[in-house]
C-alpha atoms as a printed R data frame, in Angstrom:
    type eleno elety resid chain resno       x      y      z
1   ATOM     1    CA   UNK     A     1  30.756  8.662 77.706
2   ATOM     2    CA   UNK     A     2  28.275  6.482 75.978
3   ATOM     3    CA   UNK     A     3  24.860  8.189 74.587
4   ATOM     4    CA   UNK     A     4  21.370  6.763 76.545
5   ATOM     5    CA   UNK     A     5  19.466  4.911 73.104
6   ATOM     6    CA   UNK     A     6  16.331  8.176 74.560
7   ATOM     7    CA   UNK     A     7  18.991 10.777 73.801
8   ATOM     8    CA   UNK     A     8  18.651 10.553 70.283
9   ATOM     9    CA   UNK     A     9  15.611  8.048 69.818
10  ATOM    10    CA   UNK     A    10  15.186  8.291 66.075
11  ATOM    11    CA   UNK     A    11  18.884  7.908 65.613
12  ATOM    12    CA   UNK     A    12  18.646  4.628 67.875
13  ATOM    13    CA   UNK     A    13  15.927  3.021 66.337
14  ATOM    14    CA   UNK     A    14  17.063  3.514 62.796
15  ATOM    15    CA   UNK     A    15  20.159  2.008 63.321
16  ATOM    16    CA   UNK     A    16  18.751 -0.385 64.971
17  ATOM    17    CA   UNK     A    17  15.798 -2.737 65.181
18  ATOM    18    CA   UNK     A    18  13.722 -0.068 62.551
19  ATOM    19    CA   UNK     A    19  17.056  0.193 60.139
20  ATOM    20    CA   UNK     A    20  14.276 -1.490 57.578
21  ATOM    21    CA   UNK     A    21  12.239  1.465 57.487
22  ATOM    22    CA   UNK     A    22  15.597  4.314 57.312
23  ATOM    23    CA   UNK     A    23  16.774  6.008 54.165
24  ATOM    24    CA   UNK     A    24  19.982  7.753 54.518
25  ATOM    25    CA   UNK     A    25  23.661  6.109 55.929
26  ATOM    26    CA   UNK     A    26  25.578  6.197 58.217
27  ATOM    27    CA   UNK     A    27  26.087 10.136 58.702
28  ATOM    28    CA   UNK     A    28  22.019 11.364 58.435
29  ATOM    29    CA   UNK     A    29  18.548  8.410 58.468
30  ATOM    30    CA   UNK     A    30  15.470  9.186 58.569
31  ATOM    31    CA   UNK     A    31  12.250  7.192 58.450
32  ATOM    32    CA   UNK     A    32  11.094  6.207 54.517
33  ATOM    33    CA   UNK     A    33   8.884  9.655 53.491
34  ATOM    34    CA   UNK     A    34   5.716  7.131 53.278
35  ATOM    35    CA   UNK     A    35   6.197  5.931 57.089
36  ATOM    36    CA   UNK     A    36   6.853  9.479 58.302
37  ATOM    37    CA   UNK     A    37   9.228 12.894 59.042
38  ATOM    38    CA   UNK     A    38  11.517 11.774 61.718
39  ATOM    39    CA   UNK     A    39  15.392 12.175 60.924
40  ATOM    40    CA   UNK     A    40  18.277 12.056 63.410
41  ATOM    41    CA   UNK     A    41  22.436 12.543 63.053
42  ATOM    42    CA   UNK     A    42  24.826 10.384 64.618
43  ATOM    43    CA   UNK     A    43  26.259 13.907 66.029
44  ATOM    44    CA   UNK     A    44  26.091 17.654 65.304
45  ATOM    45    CA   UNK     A    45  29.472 17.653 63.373
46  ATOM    46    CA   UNK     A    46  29.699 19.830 60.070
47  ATOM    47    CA   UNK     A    47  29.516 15.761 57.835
48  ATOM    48    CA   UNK     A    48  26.447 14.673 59.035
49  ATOM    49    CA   UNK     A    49  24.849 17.696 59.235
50  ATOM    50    CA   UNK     A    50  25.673 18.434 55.226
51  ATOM    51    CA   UNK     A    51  24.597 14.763 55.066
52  ATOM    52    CA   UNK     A    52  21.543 15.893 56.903
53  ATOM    53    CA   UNK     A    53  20.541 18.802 54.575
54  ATOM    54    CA   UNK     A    54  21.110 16.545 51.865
55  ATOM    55    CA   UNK     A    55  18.526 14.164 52.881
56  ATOM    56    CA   UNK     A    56  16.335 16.986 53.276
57  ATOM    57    CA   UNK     A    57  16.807 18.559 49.848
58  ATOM    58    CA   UNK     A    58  16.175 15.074 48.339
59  ATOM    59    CA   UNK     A    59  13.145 13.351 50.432
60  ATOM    60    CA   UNK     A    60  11.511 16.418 51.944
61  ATOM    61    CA   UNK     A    61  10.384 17.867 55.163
62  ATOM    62    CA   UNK     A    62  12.003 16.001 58.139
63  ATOM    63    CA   UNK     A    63  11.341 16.152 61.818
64  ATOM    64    CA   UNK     A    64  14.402 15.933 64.366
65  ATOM    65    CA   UNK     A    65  13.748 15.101 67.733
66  ATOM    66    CA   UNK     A    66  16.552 14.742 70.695
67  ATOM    67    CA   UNK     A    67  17.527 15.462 73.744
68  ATOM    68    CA   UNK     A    68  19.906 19.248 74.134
69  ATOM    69    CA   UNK     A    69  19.959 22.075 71.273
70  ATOM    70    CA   UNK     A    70  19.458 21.214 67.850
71  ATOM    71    CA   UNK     A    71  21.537 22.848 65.122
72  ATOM    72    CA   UNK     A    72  20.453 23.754 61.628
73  ATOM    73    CA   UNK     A    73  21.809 21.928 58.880
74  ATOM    74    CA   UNK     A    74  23.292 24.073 55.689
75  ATOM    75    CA   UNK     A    75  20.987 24.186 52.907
76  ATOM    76    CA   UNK     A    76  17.265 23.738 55.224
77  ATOM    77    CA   UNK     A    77  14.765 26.224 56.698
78  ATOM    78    CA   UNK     A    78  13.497 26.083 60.443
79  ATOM    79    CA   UNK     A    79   9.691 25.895 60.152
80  ATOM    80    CA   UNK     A    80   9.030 25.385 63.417
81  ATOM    81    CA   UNK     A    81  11.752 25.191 66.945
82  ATOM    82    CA   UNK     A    82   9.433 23.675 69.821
83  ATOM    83    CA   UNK     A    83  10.150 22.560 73.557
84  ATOM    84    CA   UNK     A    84   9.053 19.056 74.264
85  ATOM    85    CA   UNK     A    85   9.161 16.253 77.247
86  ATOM    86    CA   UNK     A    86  10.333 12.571 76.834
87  ATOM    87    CA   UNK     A    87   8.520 10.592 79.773
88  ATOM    88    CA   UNK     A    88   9.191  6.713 80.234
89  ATOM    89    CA   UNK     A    89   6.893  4.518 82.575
90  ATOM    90    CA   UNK     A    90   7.772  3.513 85.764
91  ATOM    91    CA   UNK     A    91   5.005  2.163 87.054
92  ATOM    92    CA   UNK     A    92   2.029  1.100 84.962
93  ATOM    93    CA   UNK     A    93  -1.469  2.514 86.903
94  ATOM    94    CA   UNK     A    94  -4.954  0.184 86.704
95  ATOM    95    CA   UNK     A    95  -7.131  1.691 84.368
96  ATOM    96    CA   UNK     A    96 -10.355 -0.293 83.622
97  ATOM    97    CA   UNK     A    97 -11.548 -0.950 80.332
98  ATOM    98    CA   UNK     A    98 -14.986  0.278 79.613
99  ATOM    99    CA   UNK     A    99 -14.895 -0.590 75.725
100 ATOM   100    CA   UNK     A   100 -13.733 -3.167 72.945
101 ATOM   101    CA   UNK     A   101  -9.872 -2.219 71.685
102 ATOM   102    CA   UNK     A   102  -9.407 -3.726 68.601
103 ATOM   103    CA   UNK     A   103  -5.925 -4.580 66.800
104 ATOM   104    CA   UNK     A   104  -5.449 -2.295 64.070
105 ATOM   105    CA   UNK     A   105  -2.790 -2.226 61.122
106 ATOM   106    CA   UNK     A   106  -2.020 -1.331 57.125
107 ATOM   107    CA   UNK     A   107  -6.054 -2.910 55.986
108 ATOM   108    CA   UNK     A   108  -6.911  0.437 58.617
109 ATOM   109    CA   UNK     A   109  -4.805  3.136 56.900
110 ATOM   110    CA   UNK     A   110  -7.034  5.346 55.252
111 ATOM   111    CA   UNK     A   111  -9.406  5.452 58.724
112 ATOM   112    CA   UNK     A   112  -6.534  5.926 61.093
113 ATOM   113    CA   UNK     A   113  -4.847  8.629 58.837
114 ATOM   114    CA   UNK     A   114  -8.417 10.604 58.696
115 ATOM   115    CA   UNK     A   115  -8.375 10.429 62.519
116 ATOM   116    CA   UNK     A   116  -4.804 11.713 62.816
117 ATOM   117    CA   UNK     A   117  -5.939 14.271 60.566
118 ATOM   118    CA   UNK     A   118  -8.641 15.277 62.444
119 ATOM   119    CA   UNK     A   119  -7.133 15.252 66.016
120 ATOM   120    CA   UNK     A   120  -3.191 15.984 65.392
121 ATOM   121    CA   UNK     A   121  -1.574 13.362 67.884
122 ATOM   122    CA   UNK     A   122   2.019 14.004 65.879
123 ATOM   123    CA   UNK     A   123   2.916 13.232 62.112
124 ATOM   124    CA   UNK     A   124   1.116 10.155 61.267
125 ATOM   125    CA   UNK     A   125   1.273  9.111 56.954
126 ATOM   126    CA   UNK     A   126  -0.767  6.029 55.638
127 ATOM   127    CA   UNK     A   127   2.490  3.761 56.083
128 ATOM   128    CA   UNK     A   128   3.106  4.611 60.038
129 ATOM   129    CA   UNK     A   129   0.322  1.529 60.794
130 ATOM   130    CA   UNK     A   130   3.411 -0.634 59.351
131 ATOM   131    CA   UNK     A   131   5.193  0.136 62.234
132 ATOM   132    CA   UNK     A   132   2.815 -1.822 64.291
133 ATOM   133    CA   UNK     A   133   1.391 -1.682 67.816
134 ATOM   134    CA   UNK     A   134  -1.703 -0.321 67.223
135 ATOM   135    CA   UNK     A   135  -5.219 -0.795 68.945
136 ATOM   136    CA   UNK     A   136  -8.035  1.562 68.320
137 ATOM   137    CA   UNK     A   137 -11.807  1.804 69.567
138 ATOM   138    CA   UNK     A   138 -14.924  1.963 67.173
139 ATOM   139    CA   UNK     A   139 -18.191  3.301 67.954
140 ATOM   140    CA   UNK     A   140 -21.030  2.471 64.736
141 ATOM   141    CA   UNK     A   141 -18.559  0.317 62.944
142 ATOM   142    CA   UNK     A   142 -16.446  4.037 62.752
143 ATOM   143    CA   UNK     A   143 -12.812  4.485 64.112
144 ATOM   144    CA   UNK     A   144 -13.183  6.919 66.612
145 ATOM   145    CA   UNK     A   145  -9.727  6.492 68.991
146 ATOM   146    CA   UNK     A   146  -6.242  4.466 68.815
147 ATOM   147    CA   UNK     A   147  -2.880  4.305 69.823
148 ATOM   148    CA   UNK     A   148   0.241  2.921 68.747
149 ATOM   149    CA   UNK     A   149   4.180  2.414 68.816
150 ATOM   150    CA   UNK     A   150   6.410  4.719 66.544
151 ATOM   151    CA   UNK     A   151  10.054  4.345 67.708
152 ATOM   152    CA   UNK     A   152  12.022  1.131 68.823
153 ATOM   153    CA   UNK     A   153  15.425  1.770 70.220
154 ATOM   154    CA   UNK     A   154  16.921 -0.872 72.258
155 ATOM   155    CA   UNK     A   155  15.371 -2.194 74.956
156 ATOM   156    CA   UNK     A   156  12.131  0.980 74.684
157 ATOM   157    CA   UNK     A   157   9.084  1.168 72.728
158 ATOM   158    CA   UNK     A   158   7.615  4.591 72.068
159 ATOM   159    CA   UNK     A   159   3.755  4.942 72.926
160 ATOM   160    CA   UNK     A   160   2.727  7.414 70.020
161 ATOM   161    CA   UNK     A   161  -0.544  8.380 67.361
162 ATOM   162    CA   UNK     A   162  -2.820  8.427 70.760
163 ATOM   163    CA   UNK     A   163  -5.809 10.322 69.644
164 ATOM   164    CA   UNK     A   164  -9.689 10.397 70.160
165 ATOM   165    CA   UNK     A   165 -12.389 12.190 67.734
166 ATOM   166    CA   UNK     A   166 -13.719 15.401 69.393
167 ATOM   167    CA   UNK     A   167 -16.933 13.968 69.556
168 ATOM   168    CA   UNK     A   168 -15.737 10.861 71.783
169 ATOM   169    CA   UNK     A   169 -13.972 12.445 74.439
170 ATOM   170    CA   UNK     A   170 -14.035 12.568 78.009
171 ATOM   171    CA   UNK     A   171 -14.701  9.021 77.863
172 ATOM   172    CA   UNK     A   172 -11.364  7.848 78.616
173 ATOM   173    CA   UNK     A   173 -10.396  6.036 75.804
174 ATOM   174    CA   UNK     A   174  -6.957  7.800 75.645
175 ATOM   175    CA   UNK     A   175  -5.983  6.204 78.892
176 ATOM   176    CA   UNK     A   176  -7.409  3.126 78.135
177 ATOM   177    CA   UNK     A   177  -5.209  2.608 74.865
178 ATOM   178    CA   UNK     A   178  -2.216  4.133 75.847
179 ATOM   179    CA   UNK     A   179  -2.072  1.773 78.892
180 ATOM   180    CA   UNK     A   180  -3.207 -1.105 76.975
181 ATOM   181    CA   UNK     A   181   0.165 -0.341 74.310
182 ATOM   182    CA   UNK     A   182   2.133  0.390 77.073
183 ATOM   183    CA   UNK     A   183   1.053 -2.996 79.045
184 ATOM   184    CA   UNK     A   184   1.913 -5.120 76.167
185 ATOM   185    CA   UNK     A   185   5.658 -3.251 75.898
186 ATOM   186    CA   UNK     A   186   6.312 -4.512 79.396
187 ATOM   187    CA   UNK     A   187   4.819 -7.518 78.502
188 ATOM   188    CA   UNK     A   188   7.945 -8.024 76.054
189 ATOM   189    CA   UNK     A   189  10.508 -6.797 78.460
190 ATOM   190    CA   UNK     A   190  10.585 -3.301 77.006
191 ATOM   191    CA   UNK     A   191  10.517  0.384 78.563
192 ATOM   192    CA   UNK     A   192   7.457  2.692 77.335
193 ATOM   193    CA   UNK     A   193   8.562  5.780 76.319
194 ATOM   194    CA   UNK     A   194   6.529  8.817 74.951
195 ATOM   195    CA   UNK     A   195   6.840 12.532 73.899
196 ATOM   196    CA   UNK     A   196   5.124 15.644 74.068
197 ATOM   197    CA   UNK     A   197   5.261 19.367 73.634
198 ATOM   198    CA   UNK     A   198   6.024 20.965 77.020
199 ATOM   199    CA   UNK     A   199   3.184 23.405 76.524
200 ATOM   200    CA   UNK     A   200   0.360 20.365 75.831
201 ATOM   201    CA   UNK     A   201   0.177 19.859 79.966
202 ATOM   202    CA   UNK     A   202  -3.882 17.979 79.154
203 ATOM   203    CA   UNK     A   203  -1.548 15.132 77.542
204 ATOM   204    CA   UNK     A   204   1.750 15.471 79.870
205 ATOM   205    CA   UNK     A   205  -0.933 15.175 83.065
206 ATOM   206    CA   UNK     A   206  -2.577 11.931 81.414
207 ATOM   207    CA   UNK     A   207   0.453 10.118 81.464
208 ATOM   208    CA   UNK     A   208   1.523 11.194 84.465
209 ATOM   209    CA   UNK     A   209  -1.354  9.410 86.167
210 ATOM   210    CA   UNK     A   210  -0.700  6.323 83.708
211 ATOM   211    CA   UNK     A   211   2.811  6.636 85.721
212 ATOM   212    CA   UNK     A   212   5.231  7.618 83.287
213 ATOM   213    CA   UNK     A   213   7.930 10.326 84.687
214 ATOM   214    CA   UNK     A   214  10.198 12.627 83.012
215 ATOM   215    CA   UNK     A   215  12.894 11.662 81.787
216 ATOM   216    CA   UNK     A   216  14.084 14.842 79.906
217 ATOM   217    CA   UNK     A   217  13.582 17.732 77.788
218 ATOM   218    CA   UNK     A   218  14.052 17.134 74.483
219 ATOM   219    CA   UNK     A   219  13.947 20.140 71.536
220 ATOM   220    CA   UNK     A   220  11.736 19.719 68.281
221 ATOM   221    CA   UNK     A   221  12.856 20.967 65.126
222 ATOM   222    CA   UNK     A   222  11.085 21.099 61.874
223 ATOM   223    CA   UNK     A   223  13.528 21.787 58.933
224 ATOM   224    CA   UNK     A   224  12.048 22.374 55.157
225 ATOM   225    CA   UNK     A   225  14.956 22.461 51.926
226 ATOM   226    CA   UNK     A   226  15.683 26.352 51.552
């Protein structure tokens, strides 16, 4: 039975239309160290997960993220085993826009990395604005909310970084970005997808209203070299 391209979304995108931004083969990828943690197998065999460990041991702390149980490779350390959702849209909701989004990328870094910093949307490093997608809102000439697309697997764009400084919120910019990103995904023909931890239900009702549904559960794993 074939795999859905959500199953194992890292996996899908860096074998395909992200391959650019992998390191690894084709056993164990994950994203280049400067774009960010996210590794995947091709499957949960003894080979790639070695290959898996190995990757670890050489480039660092990795994130897996995929649908079912996720094994522990030989040779890494579970730092942290979390529950999380995968939602995709279904149908976009209205949401009026009430300020300016602006197109942000690489020139934006060092601003969108102290925001991720600040807020904690998900692992964000000061080369994840390469992988493109992002709008943001300024207030004083100061970045102060933005959202983005991480993963590309076939046919889906991930909505991801969507984050707003505490002293900005309530004003819906969250909605107002993350519909914007996901509006311009359709736009190409593409599925919106997004993740979240199944305990954050503040972000998992948001999106809900945006009209994404569940699609599944999907297990976090944080793995560190032993």
């Amino acid at each position: 039975m074939m795999r859905h391209p959500l199953d194992r979304p890292v996996w899908s995108a860096l074998t395909g239309r992200q391959r650019g931004f992998a390191v690894g083969d084709d056993l164990a990828r994950r994203f280049d160290p400067a774009i960010g943690p996210f590794a995947a197998v091709a499957a949960d065999d003894p080979a790639h997960l070695a290959r898996l460990g190995a990757l670890v041991a050489e480039h660092g702390r990795v994130v897996l993220l995929q649908r079912g149980e996720i094994p522990v490779p030989p040779g890494t350390t579970a730092r942290l085993r979390a529950a999380g959702v995968q939602l995709v849209l279904d149908r976009l909701a209205a949401v009026p826009t009430t300020a300016e989004l602006v197109p942000l990328g690489p020139a934006d870094a060092d601003e969108m990395v102290a925001l991720a910093r600040l807020t904690e949307p998900g692992p964000f490093e000061r080369r994840t604005p390469e992988l493109g997608g992002f709008l943001g809102i300024r207030s004083g000439g100061r970045l102060v909310a933005m959202a983005g697309e991480r993963m590309r697997p076939e046919g889906h764009t991930e909505v991801s970084g969507v984050c707003t400084h505490p002293d900005h919120r309530g004003r819906g910019y969250a909605a107002m970005l993350s519909a914007a990103v996901a509006d311009r995904i359709v736009a190409r023909g593409e599925t919106p997808f997004l993740h979240a931890y199944a305990s954050n239900r503040g972000a998992i009702t948001l999106y809900e209203l945006l009209g994404f549904v569940l699609r599944t559960p999907v297990g976090v794993l944080v793995l560190d070299a032993s």
